[in-house]
Each structure stands twice: as structure tokens, then as C-alpha cells.
C-alpha positions as CSV (number, residue, x, y, z in Angstrom):
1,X,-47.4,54.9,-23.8
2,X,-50.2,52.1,-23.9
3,X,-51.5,52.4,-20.5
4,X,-55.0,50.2,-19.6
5,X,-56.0,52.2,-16.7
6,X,-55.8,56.1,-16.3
7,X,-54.2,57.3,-12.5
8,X,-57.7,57.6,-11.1
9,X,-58.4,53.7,-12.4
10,X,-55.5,52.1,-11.8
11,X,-55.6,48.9,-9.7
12,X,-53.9,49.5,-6.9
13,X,-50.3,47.7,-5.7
14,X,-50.4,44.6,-4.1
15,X,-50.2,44.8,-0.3
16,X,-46.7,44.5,1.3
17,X,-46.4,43.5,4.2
18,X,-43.8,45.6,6.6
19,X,-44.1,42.4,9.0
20,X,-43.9,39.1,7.4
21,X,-42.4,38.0,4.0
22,X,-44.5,34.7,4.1
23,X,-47.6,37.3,4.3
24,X,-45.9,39.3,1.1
25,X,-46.3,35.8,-0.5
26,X,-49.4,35.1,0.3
27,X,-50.9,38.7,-0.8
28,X,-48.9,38.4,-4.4
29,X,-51.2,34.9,-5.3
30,X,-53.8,34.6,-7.2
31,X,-55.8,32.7,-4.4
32,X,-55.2,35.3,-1.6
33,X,-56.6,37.9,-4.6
34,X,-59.7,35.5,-5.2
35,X,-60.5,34.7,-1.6
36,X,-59.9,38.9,-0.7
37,X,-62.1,39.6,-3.8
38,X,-64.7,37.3,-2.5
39,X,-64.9,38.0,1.1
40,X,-65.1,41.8,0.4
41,X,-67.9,41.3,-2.2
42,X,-69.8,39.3,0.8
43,X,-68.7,41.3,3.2
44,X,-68.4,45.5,1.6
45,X,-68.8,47.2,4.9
46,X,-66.1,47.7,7.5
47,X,-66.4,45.0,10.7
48,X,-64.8,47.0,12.6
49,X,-67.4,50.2,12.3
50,X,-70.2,48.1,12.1
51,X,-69.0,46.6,15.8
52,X,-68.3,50.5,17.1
53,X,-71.4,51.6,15.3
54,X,-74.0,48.1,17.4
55,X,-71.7,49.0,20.5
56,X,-72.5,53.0,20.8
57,X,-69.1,53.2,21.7
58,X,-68.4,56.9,21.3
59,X,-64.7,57.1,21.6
60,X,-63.0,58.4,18.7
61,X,-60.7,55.6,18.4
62,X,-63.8,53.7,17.2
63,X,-65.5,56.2,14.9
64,X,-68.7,55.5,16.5
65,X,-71.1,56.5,13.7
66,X,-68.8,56.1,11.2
67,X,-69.4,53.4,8.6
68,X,-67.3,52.9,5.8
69,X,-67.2,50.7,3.0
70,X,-64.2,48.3,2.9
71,X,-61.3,48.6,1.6
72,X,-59.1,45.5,2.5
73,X,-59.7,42.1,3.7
74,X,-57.4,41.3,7.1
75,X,-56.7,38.8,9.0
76,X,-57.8,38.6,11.7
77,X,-55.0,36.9,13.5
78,X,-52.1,37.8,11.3
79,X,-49.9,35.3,9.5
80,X,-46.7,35.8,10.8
81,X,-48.6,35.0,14.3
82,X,-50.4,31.3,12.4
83,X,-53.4,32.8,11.3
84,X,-54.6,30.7,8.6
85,X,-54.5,32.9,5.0
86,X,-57.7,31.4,3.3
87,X,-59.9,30.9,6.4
88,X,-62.9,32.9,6.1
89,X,-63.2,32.7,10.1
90,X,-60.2,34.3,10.5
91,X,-60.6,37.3,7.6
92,X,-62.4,40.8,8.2
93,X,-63.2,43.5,6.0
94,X,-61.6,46.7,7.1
95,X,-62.0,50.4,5.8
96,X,-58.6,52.0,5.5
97,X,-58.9,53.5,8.7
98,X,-59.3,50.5,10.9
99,X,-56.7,48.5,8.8
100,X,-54.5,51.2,9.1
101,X,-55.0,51.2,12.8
102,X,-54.4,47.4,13.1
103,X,-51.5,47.1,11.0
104,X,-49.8,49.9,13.2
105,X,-51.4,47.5,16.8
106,X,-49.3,44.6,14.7
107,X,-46.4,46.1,14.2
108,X,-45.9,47.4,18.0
109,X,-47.2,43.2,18.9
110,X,-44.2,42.3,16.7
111,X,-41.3,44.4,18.0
């Protein structure tokens, strides 16, 4: 077995996409993998608990005080609806709790 990466190191998968095959497409290139890499480096906390965190908002679907490092880069306005895939206006960096969160908001929009 010549593995480069132990479990604990290993990259992980690309993204798939339960709700667009155009975004599967887009997450498999080596531009999306670039631009993400790129944006997150810029960008390495989460938007969306930085925005919960400025607004006090103490709801728990916000995590108010919570402030995670990112995980992901999202779109903002998701491909299958247009969103552009390389446009830094329309990308956010998202811990895994907030893109979990959207992803599930997206699928629901979808149906």
C-alpha cells in the first residue's frame, strides 16, 4: 500500500453537489479548486458567524458568539440558480455548520 496521506491527512473528496450536476462540474476543476483555495486563504473565518457575531443576534440558529474558521467557500447565490462560479462577489467562506445549514435552505428552494 503506498498511500501519501495517513486518514487524519488525507485531502478530503471533492464536493458533490446533491442539487446541480453543472455545480459537480465546476467543483471537480482545477479553477473552482484555485479560486476556493484563494478566497478561503483571504477570507479563513466564517461570514456567516462573523455577521451573527457584529449583529448580537442571540438566536441559536446564528451561533451568536460562535466564530469558526472556514471550511468551504459557497456561493452565495448558487449555480443551479445563475450564480456566477468564479465571482468573488458572489463566494463566502462558510464553517461547516453554516454551509451545512445553507445547503439544506437550498435544497428545500429547489424542490
Amino acid at each position: 500500500m503506498n498511500e501519501r496521506y495517513c486518514d487524519k491527512h488525507k485531502p478530503k473528496d471533492s464536493h458533490v453537489s446533491k442539487t446541480s450536476e453543472f455545480a459537480n462540474k465546476i467543483h471537480a476543476s482545477n479553477k473552482w479548486r484555485k479560486t476556493s483555495r484563494l478566497y478561503r486563504e483571504a477570507n479563513p473565518i466564517c461570514e456567516q458567524c462573523l455577521k451573527a457575531s457584529k449583529e448580537g443576534d442571540q438566536s441559536r440558529g446564528k451561533r451568536a458568539g460562535m466564530i469558526n474558521l472556514a471550511t468551504s467557500v459557497d456561493h452565495i447565490k448558487p449555480l443551479f440558480a445563475g450564480g456566477e462560479p468564479y465571482d468573488w462577489s458572489n463566494l463566502q467562506s462558510l464553517c461547516d455548520y453554516h454551509h451545512a445549514l445553507k445547503s439544506q435552505q437550498e435544497r428545500e428552494q429547489k424542490k
